[in-house]
C-alpha positions as YAML, in Angstrom:
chain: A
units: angstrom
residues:
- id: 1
  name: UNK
  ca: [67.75, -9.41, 33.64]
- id: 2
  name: UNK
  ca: [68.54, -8.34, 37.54]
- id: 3
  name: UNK
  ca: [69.02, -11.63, 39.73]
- id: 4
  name: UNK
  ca: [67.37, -12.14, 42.98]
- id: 5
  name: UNK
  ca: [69.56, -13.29, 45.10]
- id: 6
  name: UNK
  ca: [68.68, -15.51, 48.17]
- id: 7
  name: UNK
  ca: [67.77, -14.17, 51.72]
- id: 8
  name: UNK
  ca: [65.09, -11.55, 50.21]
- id: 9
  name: UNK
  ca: [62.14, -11.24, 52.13]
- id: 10
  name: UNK
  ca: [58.67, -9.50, 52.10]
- id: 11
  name: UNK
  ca: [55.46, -9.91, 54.17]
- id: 12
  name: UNK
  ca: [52.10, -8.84, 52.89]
- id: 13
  name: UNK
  ca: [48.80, -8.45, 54.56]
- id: 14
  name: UNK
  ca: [45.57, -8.87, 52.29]
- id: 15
  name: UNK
  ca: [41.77, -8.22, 53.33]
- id: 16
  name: UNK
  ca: [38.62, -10.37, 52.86]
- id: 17
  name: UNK
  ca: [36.27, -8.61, 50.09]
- id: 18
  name: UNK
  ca: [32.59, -8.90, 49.50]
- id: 19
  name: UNK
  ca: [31.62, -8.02, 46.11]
- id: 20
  name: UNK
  ca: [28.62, -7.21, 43.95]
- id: 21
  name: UNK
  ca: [26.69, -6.08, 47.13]
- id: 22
  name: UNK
  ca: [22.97, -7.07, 45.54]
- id: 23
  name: UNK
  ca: [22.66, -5.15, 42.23]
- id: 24
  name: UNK
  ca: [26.13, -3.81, 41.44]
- id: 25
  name: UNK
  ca: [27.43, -6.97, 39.59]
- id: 26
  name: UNK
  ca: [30.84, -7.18, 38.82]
- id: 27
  name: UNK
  ca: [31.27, -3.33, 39.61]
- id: 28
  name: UNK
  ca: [31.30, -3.21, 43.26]
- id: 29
  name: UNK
  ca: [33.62, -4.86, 46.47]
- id: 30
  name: UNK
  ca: [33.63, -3.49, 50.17]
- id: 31
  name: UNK
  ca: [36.78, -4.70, 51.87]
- id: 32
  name: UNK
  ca: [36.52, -6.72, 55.48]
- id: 33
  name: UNK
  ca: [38.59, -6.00, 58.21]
- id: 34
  name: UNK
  ca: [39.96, -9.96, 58.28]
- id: 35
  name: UNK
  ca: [43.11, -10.57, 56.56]
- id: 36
  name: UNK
  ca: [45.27, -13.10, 55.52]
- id: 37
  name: UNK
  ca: [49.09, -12.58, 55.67]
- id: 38
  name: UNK
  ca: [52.16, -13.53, 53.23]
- id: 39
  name: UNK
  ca: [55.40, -14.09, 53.87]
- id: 40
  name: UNK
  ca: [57.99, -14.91, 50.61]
- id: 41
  name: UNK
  ca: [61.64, -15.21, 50.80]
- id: 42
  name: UNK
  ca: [63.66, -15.66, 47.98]
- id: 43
  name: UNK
  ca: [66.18, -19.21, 48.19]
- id: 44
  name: UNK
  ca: [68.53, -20.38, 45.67]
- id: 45
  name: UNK
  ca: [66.23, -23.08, 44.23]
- id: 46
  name: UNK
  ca: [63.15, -24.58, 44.73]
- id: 47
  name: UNK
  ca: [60.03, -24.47, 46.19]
- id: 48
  name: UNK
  ca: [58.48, -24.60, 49.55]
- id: 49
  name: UNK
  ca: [54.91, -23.89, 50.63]
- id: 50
  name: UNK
  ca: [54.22, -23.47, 54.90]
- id: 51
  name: UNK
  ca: [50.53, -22.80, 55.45]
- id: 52
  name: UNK
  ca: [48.10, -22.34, 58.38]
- id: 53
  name: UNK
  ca: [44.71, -21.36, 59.24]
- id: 54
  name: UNK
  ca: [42.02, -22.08, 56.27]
- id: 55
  name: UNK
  ca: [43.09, -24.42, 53.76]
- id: 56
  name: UNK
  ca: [46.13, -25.78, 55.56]
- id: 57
  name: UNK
  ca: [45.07, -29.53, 54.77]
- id: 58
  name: UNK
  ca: [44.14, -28.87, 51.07]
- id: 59
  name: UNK
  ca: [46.13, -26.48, 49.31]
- id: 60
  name: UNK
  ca: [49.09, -27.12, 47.14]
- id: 61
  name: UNK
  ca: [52.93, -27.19, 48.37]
- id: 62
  name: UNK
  ca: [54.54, -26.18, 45.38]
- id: 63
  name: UNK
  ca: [54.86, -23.82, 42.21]
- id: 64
  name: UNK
  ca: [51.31, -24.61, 41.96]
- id: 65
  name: UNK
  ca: [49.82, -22.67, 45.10]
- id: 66
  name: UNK
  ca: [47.96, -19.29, 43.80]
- id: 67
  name: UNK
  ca: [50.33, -17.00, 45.93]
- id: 68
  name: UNK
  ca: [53.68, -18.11, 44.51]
- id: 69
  name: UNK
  ca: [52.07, -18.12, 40.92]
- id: 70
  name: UNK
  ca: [51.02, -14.61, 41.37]
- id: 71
  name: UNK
  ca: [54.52, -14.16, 42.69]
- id: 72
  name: UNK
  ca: [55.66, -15.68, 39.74]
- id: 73
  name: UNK
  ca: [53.61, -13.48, 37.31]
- id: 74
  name: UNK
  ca: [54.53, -10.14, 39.11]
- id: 75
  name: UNK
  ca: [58.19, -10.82, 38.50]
- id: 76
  name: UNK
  ca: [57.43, -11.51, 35.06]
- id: 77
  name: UNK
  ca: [56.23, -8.16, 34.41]
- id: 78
  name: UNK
  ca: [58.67, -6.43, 35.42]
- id: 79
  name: UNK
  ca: [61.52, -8.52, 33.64]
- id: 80
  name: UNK
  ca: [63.42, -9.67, 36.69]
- id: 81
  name: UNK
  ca: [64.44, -13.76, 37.51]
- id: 82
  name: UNK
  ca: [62.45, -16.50, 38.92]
- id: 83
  name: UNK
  ca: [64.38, -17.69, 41.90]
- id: 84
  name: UNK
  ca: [63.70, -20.53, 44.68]
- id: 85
  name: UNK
  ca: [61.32, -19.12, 46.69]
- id: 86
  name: UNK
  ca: [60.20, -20.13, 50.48]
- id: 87
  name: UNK
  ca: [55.99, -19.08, 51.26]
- id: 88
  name: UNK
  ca: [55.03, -19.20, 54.53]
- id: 89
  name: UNK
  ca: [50.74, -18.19, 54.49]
- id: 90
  name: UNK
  ca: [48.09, -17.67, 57.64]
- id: 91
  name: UNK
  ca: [45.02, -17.76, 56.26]
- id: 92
  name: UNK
  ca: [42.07, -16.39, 57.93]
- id: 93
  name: UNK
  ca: [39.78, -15.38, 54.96]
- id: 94
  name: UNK
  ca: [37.28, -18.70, 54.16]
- id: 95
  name: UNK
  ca: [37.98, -20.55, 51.07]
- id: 96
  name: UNK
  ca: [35.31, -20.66, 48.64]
- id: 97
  name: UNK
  ca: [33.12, -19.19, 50.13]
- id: 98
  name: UNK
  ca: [32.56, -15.95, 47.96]
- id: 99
  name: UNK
  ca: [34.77, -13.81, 50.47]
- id: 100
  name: UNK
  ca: [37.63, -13.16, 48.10]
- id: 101
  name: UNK
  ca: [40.21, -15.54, 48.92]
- id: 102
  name: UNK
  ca: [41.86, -16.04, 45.47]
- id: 103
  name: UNK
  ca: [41.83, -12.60, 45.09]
- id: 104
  name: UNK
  ca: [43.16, -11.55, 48.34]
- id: 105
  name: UNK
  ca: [46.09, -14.27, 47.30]
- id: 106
  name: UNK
  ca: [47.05, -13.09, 43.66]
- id: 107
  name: UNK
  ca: [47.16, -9.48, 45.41]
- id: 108
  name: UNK
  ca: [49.34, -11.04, 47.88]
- id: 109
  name: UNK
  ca: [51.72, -12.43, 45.21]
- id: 110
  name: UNK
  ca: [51.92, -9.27, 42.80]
- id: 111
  name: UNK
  ca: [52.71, -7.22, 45.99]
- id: 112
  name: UNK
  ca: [55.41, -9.51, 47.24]
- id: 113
  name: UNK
  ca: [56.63, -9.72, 43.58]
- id: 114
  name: UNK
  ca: [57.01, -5.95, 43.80]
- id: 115
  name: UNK
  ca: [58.76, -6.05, 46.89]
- id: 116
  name: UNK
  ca: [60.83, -8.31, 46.32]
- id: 117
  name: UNK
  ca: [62.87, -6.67, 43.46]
- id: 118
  name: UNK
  ca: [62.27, -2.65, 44.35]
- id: 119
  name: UNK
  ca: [65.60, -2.19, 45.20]
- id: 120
  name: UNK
  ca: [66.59, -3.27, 41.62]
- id: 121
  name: UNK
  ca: [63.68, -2.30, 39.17]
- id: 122
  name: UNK
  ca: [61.12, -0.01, 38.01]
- id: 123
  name: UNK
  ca: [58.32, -1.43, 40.61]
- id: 124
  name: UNK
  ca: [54.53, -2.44, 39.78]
- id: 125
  name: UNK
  ca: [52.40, 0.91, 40.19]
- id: 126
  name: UNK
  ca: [49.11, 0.16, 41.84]
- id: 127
  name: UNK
  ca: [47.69, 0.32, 38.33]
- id: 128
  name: UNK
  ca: [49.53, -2.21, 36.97]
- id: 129
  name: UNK
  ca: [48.98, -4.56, 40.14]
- id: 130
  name: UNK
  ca: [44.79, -3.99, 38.85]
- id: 131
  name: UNK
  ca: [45.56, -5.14, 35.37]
- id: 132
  name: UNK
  ca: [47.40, -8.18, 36.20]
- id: 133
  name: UNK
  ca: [45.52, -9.02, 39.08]
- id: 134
  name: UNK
  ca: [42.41, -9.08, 37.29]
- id: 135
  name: UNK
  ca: [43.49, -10.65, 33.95]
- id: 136
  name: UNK
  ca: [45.61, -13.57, 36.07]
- id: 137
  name: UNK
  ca: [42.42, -14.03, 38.72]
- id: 138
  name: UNK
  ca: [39.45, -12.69, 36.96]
- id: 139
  name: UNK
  ca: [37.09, -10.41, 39.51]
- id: 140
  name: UNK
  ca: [37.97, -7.33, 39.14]
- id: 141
  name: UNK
  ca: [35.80, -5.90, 42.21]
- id: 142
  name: UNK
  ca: [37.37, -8.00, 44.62]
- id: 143
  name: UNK
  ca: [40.81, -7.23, 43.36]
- id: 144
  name: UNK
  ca: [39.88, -3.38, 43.61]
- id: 145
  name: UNK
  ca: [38.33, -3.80, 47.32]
- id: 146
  name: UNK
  ca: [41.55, -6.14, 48.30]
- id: 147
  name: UNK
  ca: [44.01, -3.84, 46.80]
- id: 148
  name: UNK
  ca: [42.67, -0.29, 48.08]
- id: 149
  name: UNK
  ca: [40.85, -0.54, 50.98]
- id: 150
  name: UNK
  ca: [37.09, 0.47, 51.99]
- id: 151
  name: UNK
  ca: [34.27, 0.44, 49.01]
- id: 152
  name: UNK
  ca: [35.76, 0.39, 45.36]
- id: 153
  name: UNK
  ca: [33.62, 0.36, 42.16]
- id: 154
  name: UNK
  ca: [35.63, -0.75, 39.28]
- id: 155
  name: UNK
  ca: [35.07, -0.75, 35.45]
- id: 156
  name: UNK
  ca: [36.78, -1.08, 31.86]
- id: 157
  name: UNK
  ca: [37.57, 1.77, 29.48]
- id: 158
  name: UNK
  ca: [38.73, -0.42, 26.40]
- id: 159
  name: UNK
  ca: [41.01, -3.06, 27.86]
- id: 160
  name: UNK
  ca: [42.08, -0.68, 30.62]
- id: 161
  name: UNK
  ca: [40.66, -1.41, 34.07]
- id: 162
  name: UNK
  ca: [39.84, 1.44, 36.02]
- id: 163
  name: UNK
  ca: [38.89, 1.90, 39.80]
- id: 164
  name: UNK
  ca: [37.51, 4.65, 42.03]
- id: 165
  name: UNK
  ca: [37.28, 4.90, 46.28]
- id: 166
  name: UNK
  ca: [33.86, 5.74, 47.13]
- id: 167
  name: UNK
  ca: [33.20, 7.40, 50.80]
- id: 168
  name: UNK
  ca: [31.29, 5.17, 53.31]
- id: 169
  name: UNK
  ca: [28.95, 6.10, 55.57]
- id: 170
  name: UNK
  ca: [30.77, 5.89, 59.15]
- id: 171
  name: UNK
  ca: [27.61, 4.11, 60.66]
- id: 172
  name: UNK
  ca: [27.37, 1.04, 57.61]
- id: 173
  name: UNK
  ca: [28.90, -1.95, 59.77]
- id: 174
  name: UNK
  ca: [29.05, -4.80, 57.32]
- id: 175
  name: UNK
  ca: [27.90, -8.80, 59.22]
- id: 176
  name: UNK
  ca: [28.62, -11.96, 57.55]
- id: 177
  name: UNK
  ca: [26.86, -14.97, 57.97]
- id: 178
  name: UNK
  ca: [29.51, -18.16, 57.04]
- id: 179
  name: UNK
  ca: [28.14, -21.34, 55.86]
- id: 180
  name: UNK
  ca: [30.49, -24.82, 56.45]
- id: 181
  name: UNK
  ca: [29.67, -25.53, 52.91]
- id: 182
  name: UNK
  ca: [31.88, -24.10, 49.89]
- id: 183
  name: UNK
  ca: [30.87, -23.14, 46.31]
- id: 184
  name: UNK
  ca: [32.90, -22.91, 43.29]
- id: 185
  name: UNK
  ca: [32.81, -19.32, 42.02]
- id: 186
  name: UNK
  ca: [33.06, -21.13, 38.22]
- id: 187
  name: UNK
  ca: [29.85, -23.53, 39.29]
- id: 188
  name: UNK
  ca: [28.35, -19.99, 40.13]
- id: 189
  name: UNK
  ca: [29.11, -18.22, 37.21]
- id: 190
  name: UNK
  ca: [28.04, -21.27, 35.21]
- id: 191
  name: UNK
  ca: [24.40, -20.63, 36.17]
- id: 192
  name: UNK
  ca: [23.78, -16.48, 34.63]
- id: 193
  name: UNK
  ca: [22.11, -16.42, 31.59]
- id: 194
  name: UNK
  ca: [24.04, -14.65, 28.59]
- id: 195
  name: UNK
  ca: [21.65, -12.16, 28.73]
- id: 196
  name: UNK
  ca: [18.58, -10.21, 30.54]
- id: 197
  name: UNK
  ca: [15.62, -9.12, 29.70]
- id: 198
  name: UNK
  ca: [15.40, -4.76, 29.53]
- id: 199
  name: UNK
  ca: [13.15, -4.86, 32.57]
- id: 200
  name: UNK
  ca: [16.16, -6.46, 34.40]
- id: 201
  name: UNK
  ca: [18.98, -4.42, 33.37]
- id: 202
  name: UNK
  ca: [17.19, -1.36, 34.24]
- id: 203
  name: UNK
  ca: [15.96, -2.20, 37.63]
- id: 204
  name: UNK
  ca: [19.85, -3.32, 38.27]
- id: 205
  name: UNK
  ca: [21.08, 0.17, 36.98]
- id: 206
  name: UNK
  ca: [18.78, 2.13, 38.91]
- id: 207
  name: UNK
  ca: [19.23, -0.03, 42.03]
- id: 208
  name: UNK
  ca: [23.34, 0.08, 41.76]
- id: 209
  name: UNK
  ca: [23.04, 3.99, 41.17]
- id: 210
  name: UNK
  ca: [21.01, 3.94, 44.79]
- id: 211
  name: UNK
  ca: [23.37, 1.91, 46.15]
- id: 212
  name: UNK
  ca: [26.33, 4.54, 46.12]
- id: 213
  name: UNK
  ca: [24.13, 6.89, 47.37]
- id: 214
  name: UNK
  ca: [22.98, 4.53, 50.09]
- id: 215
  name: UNK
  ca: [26.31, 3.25, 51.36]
- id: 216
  name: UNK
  ca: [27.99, 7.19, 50.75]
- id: 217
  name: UNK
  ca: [25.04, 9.31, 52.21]
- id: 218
  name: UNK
  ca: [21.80, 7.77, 53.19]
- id: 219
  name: UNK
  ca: [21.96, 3.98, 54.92]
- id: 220
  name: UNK
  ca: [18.25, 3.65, 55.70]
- id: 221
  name: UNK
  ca: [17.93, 2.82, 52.07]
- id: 222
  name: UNK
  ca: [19.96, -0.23, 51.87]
- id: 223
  name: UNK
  ca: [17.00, -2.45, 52.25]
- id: 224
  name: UNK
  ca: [15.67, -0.75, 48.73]
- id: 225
  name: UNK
  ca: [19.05, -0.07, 47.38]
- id: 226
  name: UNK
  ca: [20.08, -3.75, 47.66]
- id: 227
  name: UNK
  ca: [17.17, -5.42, 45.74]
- id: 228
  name: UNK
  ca: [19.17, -7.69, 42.91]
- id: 229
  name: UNK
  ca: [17.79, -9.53, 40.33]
- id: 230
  name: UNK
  ca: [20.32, -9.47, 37.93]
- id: 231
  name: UNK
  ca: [22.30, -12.46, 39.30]
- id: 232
  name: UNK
  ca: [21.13, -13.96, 42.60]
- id: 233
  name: UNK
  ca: [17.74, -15.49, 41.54]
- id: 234
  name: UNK
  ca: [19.26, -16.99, 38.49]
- id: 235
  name: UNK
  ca: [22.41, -18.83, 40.77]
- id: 236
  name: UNK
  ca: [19.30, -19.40, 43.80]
- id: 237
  name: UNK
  ca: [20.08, -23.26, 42.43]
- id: 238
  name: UNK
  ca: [23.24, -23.11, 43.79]
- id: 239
  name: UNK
  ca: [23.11, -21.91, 47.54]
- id: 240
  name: UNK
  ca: [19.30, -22.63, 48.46]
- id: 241
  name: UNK
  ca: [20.33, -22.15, 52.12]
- id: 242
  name: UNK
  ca: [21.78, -18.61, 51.42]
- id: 243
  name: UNK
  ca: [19.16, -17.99, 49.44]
- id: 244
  name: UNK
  ca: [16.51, -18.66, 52.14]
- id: 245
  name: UNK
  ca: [18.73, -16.74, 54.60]
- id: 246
  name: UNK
  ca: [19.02, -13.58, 52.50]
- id: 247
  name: UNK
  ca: [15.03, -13.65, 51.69]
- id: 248
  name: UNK
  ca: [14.28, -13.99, 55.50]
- id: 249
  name: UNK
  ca: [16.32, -11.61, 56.85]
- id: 250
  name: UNK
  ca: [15.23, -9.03, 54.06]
- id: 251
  name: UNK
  ca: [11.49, -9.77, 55.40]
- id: 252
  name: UNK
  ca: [13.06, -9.06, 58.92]
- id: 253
  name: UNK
  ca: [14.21, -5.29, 57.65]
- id: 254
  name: UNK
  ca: [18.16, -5.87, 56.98]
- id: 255
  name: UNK
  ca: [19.98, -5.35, 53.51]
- id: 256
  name: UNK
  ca: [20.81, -9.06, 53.32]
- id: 257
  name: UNK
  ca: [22.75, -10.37, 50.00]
- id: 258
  name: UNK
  ca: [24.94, -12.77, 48.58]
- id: 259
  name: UNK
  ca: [28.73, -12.36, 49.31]
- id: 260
  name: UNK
  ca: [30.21, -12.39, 45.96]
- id: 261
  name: UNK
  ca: [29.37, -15.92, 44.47]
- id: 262
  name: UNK
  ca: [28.22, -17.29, 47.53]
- id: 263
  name: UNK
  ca: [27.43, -19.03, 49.67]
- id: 264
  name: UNK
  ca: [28.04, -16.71, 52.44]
- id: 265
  name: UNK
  ca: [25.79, -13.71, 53.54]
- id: 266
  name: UNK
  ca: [27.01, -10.28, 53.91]
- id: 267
  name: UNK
  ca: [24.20, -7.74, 55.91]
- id: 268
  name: UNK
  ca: [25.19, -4.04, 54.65]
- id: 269
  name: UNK
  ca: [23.64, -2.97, 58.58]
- id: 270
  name: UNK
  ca: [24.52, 0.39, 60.90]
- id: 271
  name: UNK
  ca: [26.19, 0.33, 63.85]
- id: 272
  name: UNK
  ca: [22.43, 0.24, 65.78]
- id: 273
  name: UNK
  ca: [20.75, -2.91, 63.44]
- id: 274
  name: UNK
  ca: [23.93, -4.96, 63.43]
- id: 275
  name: UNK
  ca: [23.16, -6.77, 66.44]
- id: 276
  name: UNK
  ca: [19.79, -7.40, 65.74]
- id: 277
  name: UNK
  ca: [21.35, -9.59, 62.26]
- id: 278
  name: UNK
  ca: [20.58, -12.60, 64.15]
- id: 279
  name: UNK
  ca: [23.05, -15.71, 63.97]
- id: 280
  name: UNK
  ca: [21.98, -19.08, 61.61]
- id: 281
  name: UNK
  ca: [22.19, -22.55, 63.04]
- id: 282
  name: UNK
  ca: [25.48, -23.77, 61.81]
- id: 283
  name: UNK
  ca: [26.78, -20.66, 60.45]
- id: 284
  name: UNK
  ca: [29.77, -18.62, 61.85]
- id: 285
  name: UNK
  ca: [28.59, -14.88, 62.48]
- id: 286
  name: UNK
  ca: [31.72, -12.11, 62.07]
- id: 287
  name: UNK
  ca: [31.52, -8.53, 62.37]
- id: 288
  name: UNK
  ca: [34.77, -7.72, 60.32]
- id: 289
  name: UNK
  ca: [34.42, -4.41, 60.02]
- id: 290
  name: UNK
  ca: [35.52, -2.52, 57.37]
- id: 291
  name: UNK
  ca: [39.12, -2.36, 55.59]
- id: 292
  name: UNK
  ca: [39.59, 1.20, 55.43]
- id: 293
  name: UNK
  ca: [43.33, 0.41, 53.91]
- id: 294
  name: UNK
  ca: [43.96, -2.02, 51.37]
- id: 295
  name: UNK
  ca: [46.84, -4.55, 50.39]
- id: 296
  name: UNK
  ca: [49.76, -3.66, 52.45]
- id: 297
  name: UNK
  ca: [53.49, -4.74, 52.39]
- id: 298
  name: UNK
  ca: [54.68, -4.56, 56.17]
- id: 299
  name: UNK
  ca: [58.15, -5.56, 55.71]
- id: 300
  name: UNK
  ca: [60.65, -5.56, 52.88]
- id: 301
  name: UNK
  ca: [64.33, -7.46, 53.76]
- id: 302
  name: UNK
  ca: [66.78, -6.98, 51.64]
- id: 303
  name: UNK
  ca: [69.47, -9.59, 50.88]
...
């Protein structure tokens, strides 16, 4: 097993995500152009956590922070040591609120894993980072949006997670609408129903299968293409604000939805509605933009 010295150091950058985007449950994440940013050094012992931005007065200071666990897990993988290791995080992506934070982090830490020890061994191939992202963190479309970049649809073939880039229309200019409240994606989750009736499903598949073609090739059907009611009716318990911010700027025209598990709202708009999305009493209004590039490490030191 290859030892990681002291004085190795890596800094990662890691987009925002929106996922599910109305009726593609589970299969579908846009990433945002706001990013969070990593810095991990390897030290002879130890732990030590430096953050900023969102979360600095909650998050943990130790082993126990999602970032250096991810770390942890990435180095795992590929059979090298677990040395001290020094995190310093700015955090701009919101904290639970259904914007991919824990998934922009454990992308974070299985990229800084891998550059941390790719001088020494076989790294972690993009395909690998999928896998273990999305068995250590769970959402698969977020992981697939935060890791590559622009609009990903993601599936399983067996136990094999798979991922594909779709093409976005140059003129879809995603707006989110930020609540000061936070929801736990598990409190979310809590709320689907094991199953669906088949008048459900099938209105979900046929709106998902729009959706591509909306988003790719035809925005002025997002309004139609982004009709859910597969997951957000049955969660409406849980973010009744959202909720009544989604339905009224639907009646208004724009392809408003949940952001992942809520509570935020992302607008799938075009570059001539966006500024017509119009701003919620309380709420912070961002116009991110898109990620066209994923995950990136900006900076590998080597001891």
């Amino acid at each position: 097993m290859p030892t990681l010295g002291p004085g190795r150091r890596v800094r990662v950058q890691v987009p925002a995500t929106s996922a599910n985007l109305g009726p593609a449950f589970d299969a579908a994440g846009l990433a945002l152009g706001l990013f969070d940013e990593v810095e991990v050094e390897t030290t002879r012992a130890g732990c030590t956590v430096e953050v900023s931005g969102e979360g600095a007065d909650d998050l943990p200071r130790d082993e126990a922070h999602l970032v250096v666990r991810a770390v942890r897990e990435g180095l795992r993988a590929v059979g090298a040591d677990q040395p001290g290791l020094r995190l310093r995080a700015i955090n701009r992506i919101p904290h639970g609120r259904g914007l991919g934070s824990s998934a922009a982090a454990t992308v974070a830490g299985l990229l800084a894993a891998r550059g941390l020890c790719a001088d020494d061994l076989p790294g972690l191939d993009d395909r690998q980072v999928l896998a273990l992202a999305i068995g250590f963190e769970g959402h698969g479309d977020n992981v697939a949006a935060c890791l590559h970049g622009g609009l990903s649809l993601v599936w399983v073939e067996g136990t094999t997670p798979r991922v594909v880039r779709v093409p976005l229309h140059p003129s879809v200019v995603p707006v989110v609408l930020v609540p000061s409240t936070e929801l736990s994606t598990d409190r979310a989750r809590g709320l689907l129903p094991e199953s669906v009736p088949h008048r459900v499903a099938a209105h979900a598949a046929g709106r998902a299968a729009l959706l591509v073609h909306a988003l790719g090739e035809r925005p002025d059907l997002l309004l139609a293409a982004t009709e859910d009611r597969l997951h957000q009716p049955y969660r409406a318990s849980a973010f009744p604000e959202s909720m009544a911010v989604v339905r009224s700027l639907r009646d208004g025209g724009h392809a408003a939805v949940i952001s992942g598990a809520g509570p935020s709202v992302l607008v799938l708009a075009t570059r001539e509605s966006a500024g017509s999305v119009p701003v919620v009493g309380g709420w912070a209004r961002l116009e991110p933009g898109v990620a066209s590039r994923g995950a990136q490490v900006s900076q590998v030191v080597a001891a």
